[in-house]
C-alpha positions in Angstrom: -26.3 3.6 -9.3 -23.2 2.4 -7.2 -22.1 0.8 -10.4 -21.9 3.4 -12.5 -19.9 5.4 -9.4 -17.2 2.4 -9.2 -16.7 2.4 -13.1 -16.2 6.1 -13.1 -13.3 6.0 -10.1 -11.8 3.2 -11.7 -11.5 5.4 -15.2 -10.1 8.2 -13.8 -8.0 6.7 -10.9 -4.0 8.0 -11.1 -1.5 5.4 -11.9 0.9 7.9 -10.7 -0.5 7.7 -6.8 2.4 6.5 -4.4 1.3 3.1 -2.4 2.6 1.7 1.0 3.0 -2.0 1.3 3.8 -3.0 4.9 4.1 -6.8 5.4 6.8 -8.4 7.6 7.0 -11.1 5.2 9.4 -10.1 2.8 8.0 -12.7 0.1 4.6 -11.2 0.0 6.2 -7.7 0.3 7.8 -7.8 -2.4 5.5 -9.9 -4.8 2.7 -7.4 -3.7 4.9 -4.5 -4.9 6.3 -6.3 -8.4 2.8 -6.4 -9.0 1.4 -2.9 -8.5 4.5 -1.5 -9.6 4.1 -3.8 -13.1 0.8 -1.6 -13.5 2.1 1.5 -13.0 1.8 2.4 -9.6 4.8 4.1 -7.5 5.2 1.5 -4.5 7.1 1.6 -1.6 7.6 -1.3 1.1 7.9 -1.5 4.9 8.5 -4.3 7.1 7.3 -3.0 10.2 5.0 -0.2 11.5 8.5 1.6 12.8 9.5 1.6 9.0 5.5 2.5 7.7 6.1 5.7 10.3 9.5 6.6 8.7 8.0 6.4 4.9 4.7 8.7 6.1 7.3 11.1 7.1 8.7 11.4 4.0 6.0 10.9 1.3 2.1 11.0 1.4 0.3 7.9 -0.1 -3.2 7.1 -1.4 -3.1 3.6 -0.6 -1.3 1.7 2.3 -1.9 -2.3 1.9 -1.4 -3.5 5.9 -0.6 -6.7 7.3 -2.7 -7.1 10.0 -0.7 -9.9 12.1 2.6 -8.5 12.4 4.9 -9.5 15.1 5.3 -6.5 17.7 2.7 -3.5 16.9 0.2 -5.4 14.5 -1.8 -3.4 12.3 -5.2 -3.1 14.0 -3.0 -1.0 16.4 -1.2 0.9 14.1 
């Protein structure tokens, strides 16, 4: 049953739905966002959770991809 649940999302999911990539590395940053962005999906980037705060301000997002073992404020505390 959980099958036929995922299947459904992934048909109807909207390419159009603003994502959050918040890395400190700027490499994986940015190859993370070339590649949702070549399927379609609005991306923005931060490079710290100062920066992620800033972009929540401005825009709402359905997905934030977080680096977990940033320097400073990591992202289990975030």
């Amino acid at each position: 049953m959980q099958t036929a649940v995922l299947s459904e999302s992934i048909e109807t999911v909207d390419l159009e739905t603003r994502l959050l990539i918040v890395d400190d590395d700027p490499g994986i940053r940015e190859l993370t966002a070339a590649f949702l962005v070549d399927h379609g999906y609005v991306v923005d980037v931060a490079e710290d959770a100062a920066a992620m705060r800033t972009a929540l301000v401005r825009h709402a997002y359905g997905l934030i991809v977080l680096d977990v073992m940033m320097p400073g404020e990591d992202g289990l505390s975030v």
